[in-house]
N, C-alpha and C positions, 0 to 999 in steps of 0.2 A: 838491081840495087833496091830500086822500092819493093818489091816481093821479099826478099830478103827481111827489108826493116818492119813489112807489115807482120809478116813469121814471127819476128822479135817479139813487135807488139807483144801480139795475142799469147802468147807464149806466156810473157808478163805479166796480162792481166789474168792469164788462169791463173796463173801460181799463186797471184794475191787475190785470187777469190777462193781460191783451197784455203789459204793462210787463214784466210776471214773466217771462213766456214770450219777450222781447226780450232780456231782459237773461241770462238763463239760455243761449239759443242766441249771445248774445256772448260769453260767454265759452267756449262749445265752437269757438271759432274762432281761428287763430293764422295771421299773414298770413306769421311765416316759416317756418312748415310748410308752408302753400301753396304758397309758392316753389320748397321745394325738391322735392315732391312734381311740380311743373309741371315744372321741371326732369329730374326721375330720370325721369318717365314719356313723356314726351312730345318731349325733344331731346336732344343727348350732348354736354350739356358735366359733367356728375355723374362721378366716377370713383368706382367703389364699393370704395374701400381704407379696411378697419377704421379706422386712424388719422384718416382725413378723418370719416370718421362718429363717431367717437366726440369729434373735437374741434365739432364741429356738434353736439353732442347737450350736450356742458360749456357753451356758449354759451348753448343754452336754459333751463338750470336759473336763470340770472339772470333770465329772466322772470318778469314777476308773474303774466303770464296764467296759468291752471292746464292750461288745454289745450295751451299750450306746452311746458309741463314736465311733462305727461304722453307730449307727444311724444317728448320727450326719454328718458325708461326703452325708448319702444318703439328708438328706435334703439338703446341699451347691449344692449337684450336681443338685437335682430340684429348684433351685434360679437360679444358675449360668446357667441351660437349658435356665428359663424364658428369663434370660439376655443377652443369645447368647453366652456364653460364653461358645465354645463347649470342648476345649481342657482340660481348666478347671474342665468341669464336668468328661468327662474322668477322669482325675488322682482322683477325688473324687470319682468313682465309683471303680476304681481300690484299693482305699485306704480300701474303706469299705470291699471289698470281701475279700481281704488280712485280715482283722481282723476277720471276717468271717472264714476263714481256718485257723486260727491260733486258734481259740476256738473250731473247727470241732462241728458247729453248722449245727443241722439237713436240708433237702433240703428246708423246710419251710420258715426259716429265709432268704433267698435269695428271694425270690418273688419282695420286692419293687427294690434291686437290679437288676432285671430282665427286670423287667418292664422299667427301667426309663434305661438301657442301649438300648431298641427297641427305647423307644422313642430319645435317642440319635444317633444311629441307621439312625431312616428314618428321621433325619436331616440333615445328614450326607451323603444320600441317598442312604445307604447300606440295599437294604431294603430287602434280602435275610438275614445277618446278626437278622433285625428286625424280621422278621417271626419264625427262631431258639429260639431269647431271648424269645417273648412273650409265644411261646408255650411249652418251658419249667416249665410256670405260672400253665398253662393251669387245670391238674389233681389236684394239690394241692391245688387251690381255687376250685375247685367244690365239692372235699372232704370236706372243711373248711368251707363252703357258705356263703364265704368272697363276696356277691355280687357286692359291690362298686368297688371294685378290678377285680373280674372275670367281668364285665361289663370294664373295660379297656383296658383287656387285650383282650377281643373278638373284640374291636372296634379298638387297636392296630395292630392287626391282618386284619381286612378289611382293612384299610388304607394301610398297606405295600401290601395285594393282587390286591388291586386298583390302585395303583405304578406300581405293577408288571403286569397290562393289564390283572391278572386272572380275569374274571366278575364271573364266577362262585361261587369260595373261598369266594371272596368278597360281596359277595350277601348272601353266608352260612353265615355269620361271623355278617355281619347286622342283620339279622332276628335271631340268638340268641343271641346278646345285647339289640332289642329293647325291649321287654318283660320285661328282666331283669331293664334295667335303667330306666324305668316308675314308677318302683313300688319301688325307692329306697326313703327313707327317708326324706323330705326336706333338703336338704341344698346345700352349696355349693357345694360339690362334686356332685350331680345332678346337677346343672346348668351347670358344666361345661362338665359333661358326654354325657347331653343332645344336647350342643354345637357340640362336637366333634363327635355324632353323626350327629346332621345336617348334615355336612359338607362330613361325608362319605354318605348318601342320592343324594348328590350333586356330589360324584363322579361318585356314579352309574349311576347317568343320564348322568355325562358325556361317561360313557363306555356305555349304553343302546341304550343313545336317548329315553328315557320312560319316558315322564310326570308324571306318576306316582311317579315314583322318587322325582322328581321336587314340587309335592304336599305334600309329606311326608316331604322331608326337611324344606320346610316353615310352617307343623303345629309343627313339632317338636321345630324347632328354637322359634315361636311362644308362644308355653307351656315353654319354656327357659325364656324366656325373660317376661312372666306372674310370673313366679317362681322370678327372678332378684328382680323386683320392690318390688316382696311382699316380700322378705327377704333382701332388702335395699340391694343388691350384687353388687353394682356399677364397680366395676372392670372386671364386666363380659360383659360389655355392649358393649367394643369394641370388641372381636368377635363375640359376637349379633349383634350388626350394621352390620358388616362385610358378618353374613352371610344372612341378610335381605335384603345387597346389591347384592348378589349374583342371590338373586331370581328374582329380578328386572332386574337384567342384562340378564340373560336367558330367560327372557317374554323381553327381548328388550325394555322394560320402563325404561329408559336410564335417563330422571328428576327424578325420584322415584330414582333410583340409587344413584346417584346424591348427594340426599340430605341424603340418609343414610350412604353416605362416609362423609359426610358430620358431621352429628352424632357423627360417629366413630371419626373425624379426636378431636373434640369438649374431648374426653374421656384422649388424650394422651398428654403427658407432653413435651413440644420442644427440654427440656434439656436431657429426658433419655428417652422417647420413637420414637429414631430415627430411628431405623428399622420398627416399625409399621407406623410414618410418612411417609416415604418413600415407604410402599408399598401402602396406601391409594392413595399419590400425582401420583401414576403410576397407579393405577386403574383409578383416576379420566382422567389423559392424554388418555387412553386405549378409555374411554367413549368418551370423544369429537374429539379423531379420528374417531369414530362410527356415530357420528353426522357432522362430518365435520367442524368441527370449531376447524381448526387448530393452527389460535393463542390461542387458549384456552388452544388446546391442547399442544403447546409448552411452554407455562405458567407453565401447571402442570408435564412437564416433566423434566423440568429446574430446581423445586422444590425438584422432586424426585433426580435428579442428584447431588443436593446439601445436602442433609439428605446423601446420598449413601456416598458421600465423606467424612463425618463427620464417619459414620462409620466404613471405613476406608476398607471394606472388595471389593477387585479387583474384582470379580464376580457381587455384586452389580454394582459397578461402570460400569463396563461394560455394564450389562444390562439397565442402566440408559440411558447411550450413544448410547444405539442401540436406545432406542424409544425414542430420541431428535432428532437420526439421521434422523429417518423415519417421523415425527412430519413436520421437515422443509421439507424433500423431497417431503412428503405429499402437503404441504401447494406451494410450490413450488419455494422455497427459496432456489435455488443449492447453490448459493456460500455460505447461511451460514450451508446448510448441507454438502458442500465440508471443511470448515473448523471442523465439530463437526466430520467428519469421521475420519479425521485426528486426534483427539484425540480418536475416535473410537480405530483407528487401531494401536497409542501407547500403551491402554489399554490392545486391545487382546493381542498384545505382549508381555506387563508383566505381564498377565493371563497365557500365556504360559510359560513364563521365571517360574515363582513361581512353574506350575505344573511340570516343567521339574526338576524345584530342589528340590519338593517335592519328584517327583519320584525319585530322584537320591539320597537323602536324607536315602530314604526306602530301596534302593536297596543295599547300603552302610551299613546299619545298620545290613540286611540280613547275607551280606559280613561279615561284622568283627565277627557275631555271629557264620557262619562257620567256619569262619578262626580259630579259637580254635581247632576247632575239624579235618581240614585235615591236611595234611601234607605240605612241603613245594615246592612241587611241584605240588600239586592240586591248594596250594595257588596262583603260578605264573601261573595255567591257567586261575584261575578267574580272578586274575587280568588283562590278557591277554582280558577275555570275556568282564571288564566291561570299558576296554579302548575303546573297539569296538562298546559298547554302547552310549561313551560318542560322537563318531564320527558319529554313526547315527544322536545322536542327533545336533551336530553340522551342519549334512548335512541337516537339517529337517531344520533348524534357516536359510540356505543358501537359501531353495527353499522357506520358507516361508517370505524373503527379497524379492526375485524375482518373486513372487508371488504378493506380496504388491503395486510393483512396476506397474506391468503390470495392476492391479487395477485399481491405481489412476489415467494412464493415459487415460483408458478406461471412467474414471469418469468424467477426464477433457474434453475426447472427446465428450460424451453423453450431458453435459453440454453445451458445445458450439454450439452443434445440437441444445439443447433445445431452446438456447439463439438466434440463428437465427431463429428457427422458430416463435418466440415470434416475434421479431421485424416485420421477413414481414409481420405476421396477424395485429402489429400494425399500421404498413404502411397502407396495405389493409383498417381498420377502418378510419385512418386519410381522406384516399383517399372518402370512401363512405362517411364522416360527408361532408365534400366540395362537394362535388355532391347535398348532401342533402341543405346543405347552398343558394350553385345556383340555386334551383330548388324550393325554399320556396311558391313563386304565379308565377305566370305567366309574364314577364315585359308587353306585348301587352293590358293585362286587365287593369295595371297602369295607362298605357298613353292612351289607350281609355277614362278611367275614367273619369280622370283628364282635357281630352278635352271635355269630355260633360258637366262637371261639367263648364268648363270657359265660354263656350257657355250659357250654364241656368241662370250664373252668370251677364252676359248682359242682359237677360228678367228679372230677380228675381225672378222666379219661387217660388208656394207657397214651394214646398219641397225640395228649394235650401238648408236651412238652416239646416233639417232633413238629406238630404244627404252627404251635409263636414261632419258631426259630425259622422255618419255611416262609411265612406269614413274614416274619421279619427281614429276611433276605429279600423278597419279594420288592416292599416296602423299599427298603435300600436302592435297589436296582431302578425302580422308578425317578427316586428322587435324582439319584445319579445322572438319570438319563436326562433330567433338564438341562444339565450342560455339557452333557456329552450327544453331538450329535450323531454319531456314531458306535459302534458297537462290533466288539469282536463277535465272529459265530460262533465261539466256544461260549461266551458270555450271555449269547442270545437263546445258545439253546438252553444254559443253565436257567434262566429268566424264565423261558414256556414250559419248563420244566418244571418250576415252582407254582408255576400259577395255575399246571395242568393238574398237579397233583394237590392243590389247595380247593379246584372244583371240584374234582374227583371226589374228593373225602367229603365239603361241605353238603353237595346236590346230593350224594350217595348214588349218583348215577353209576351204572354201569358202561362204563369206555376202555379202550386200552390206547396210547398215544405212541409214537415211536420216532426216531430220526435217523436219518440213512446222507451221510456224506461220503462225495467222491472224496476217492484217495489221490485225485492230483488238487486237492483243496488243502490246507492247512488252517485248523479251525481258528488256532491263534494270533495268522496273520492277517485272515481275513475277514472283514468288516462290510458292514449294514448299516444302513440308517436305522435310528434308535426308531422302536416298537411298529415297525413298516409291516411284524407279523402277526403281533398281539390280537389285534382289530378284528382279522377275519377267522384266529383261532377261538375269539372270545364266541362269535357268530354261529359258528361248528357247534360249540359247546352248549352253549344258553339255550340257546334254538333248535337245531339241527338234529341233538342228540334229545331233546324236551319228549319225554312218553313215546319214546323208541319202542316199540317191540321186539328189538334184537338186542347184542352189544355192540357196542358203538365203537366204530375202528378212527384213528386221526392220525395220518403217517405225513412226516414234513420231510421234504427231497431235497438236497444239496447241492449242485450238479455243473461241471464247469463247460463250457458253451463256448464251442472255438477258443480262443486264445486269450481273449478277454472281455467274457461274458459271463455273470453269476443266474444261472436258470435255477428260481426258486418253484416248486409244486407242493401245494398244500392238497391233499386229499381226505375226505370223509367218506363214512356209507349213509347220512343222516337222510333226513325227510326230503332234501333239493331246496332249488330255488325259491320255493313259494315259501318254504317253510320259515324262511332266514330272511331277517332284514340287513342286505350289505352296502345299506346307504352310509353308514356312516364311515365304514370301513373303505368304501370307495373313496370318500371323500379325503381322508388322515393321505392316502396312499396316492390320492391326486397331487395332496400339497406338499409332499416328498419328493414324489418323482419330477415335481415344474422346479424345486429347489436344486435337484440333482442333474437334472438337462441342462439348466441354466446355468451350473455352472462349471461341468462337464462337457457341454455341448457335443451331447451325446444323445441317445433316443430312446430312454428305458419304457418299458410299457409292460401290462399286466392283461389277464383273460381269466375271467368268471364266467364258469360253465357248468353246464351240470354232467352228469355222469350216466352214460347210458347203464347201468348197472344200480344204481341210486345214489347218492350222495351229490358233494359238489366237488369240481377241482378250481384250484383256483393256481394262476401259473404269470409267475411275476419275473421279466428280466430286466437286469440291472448291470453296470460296467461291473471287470472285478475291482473293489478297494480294497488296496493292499493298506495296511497300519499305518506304514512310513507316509505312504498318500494322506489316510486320514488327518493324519497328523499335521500334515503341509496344508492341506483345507483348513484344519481349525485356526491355524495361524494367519489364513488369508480369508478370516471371519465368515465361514460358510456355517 
């Protein structure tokens, strides 16, 4: 009889411990989670726009099931992720697991809670945190062969080992996701696994240095973005642009860049995608600091500094302000980088100030949750300990004023270094263009000229009439030259051509002159510093050819030099070096080439030699200046 009723029992108490355990696992179950879970992972009819999830997630909350509307926080929490809303998503991930433990739902149902706390995690840049969440995923999706998910949670896992400087981990973690997310399903969930893979491809090369890497990222993002267009995924396009710009930036193809931020910027909304604007506008400044075009670069960092502020978040803003700081410093604009530092260093300030009351915030909260639990004499030590904290940090505010201080005046001295030294290099220019000014022709050749010319003018010689009008051209070409500092070589040769021909006839020497230009030169496009030839042709002539006993040869050479280099050679057969004085001509032709390095920063140079056969050569290089160039010089006062 008792054997009997104890059989009963037990009998009993299975059945209501199935019942429990029936009824427990029904309610960790929600058939319109299922759906759309089968959906998102498995076919592309799911579009993953915040607004469609978040109105799918308001639907849920009218459920009674509780695993419904624990689902439901986990979708707000991945909207509110997208949206940066990180604190937010927090309490939503907190909300969900709470319902979670309140139905002691098996370790399975926590997975998407898992996952989307790493990914809150290494945003947060907790990325020790994000390693724990994901690989808690880890065994239950590979029992499950949940792919789309275990393809997350390995690629969540490299990113936080890539964070974390492992190359190794992170390298393990790659090569068992790529396999995996190749062969998932069309849809958007592969576009965007494929994405976030690129992007850890991209980081191994940064931990590597392996091109390898660097090639794998771009066929990957590639096959992404082939996938995009044929499933009309347009939302995925801005981190495809992004990471197409990456690739380009790494090969240093800087316009290619360029234009795929370019793309990306084309994808975002002014009004709600101001975090993505603002990192675009600070990629793009980053770029034409790399190319040196600093207005460009201050354009798009002033852009980025004003998205930063709309968002409202001090660490943005800060980083805004550093590379506006560096932009002008760059460019070489102290006073208006002396003023953006100063809002620089307001910023750090309330970056600090916030972190300080974050921490003290935390440490408070710590506090009151022991304070329960000691006594009241433990109590007054803590409190003891965290007055003592609050005076470090006070003394920390103290050195970091006196810190600031000693800064800015260091900034201001550097500044006024820089500022002098500006001015006497502009002095020095000022000094050599007036040198250059007095030194245009010779005055002795004028008034020779012009008295041979009055004398011929009493005979009426037949090539009196040929010669004013030469004479006069001459004259013209001078005067012109005072404010042109530059010079076409069609113009230059016309100039030595007049002047060759006006000694010719006056001296009645015997000479012949010539001029020989390469055919990958264009005489029209390209340009010289004004009379940089005159000086040592006049030297040849005066001198060189002075009671010749032969005739007198002067051939001037053209010649382009690598790719952009104008090699000029002036040749004579005259007397040599002794014969000629090329002091002064060294000199006209020093104070050209320090104006043209200086502001070129480039390294022209010249060689005065004599000629084993007799004469002299004299052999002057120079960058080429194309017109369009000179013409951008004269506007930028050279």
């Amino acid at each position: 009889m008792s054997e009997n009723y104890m059989m009963r029992l037990f009998f009993c108490l299975l059945l209501i411990g199935l019942a429990e355990v029936l009824h427990a696992q029904s309610k960790c179950t929600c058939e319109s989670m299922q759906d759309y879970i089968a959906q998102r992972d498995f076919d592309s009819t799911v579009k993953h726009k915040p607004n469609n999830l978040w109105k799918f997630a308001k639907s849920l909350e009218t459920d009674k099931n509780p695993r419904c509307l624990a689902f439901s926080f986990q979708l707000k929490a991945q909207v509110q992720l997208k949206n940066g809303q990180l604190e937010d998503a927090r309490k939503s991930l907190d909300r969900e697991k709470f319902l979670l433990d309140s139905i002691r739902c098996k370790q399975a149902s926590y997975v998407e809670n898992n996952l989307t706390s790493g990914d809150l995690s290494m945003l947060h840049g907790e990325y020790e945190a994000a390693v724990s969440a994901y690989s808690k995923t880890l065994r239950i999706l590979q029992k499950a062969g949940n792919n789309a998910m275990l393809s997350r949670a390995y690629l969540g896992l490299a990113g936080a080992y890539g964070r974390l400087k492992d190359k190794d981990k992170a390298t393990y973690y790659v090569g068992l996701a790529h396999p995996i997310v190749t062969v998932l399903t069309d849809n958007e969930t592969k576009i965007d696994l494929l994405s976030q893979l690129s992007a850890r491809y991209y980081k191994l090369y940064q931990l590597n240095k392996d091109k390898n890497y660097l090639d794998s990222a771009q066929h990957v993002v590639s096959f992404s973005y082939v996938l995009a267009r044929k499933m009309e995924y347009t939302e995925s396009y801005l981190q495809i642009y992004n990471l197409f710009e990456d690739h380009a930036y790494y090969n240093r193809n800087f316009r290619l860049a360029l234009q795929y931020l370019d793309s990306a910027l084309l994808q975002t909304n002014p009004v709600y995608d101001l975090k993505e604007r603002s990192a675009i506008y600070g990629d793009m400044s980053d770029i034409y600091l790399e190319l040196k075009k600093y207005d460009k670069a201050y354009q798009f960092a002033d852009s980025n500094l004003v998205y930063a502020q709309k968002i409202g978040d001090p660490y943005d803003v800060t980083n805004a302000l550093e590379l506006l700081y560096n932009c002008a410093k760059l460019s070489g604009e102290y006073e208006r980088a002396l003023a953006v530092y100063e809002d620089l260093s307001k910023m750090k300030d309330s970056v600090l100030k916030l972190q300080n009351e974050r921490a003290l915030s935390q440490l408070e909260e710590k506090y009151h949750q022991v304070r329960k639990e000691k006594s009241d004499a433990e109590y007054e030590q803590d409190k003891r300990l965290l007055q003592q904290q609050q005076q470090i940090g006070n003394l920390k505010w103290r050195l970091i004023l006196v810190g600031s201080i000693i800064f800015a005046l260091l900034a201001a001295y550097v500044l006024m270094v820089f500022r002098q030294k500006s001015m006497k290099q502009k002095q020095k220019r000022l000094e050599i263009r007036q040198r250059l000014n007095q030194a245009r022709i010779n005055p002795d050749f004028i008034y020779n000229a012009l008295h041979q010319l009055q004398n011929e003018g009493t005979a009426q010689g037949a090539d009196y009439k040929k010669q004013i009008q030469s004479f006069s051209k001459l004259l013209k070409q001078v005067l012109d030259s005072t404010y042109d500092d530059f010079m076409t070589l069609d113009r230059e040769i016309e100039f030595l051509t007049f002047y060759l021909t006006l000694q010719r006839d006056r001296s009645k020497q015997a000479f012949d002159f010539s001029f020989q230009v390469d055919e990958q030169l264009d005489p029209a496009n390209v340009c010289l510093p004004t009379m940089i030839l005159q000086p040592f042709v006049e030297s040849t002539v005066l001198e060189g050819f002075s009671n010749l006993n032969r005739r007198g040869e002067l051939k001037i050479r053209f010649s382009l030099k690598g790719l952009n280099e104008l090699a000029i050679v002036i040749e004579d057969n005259g007397k040599g070096l002794k014969a000629i004085d090329s002091s002064r001509a060294s000199e006209i032709i020093n104070d050209r080439l320090y104006l043209l390095n200086k502001l070129n920063k480039t390294s022209s140079s010249y060689l005065i030699r004599e000629r084993s056969g007799g004469g002299v050569s004299v052999e002057i290089f120079i960058p080429l200046i194309t017109k369009a160039y000179a013409d951008e010089l004269k506007k930028e006062g050279f």
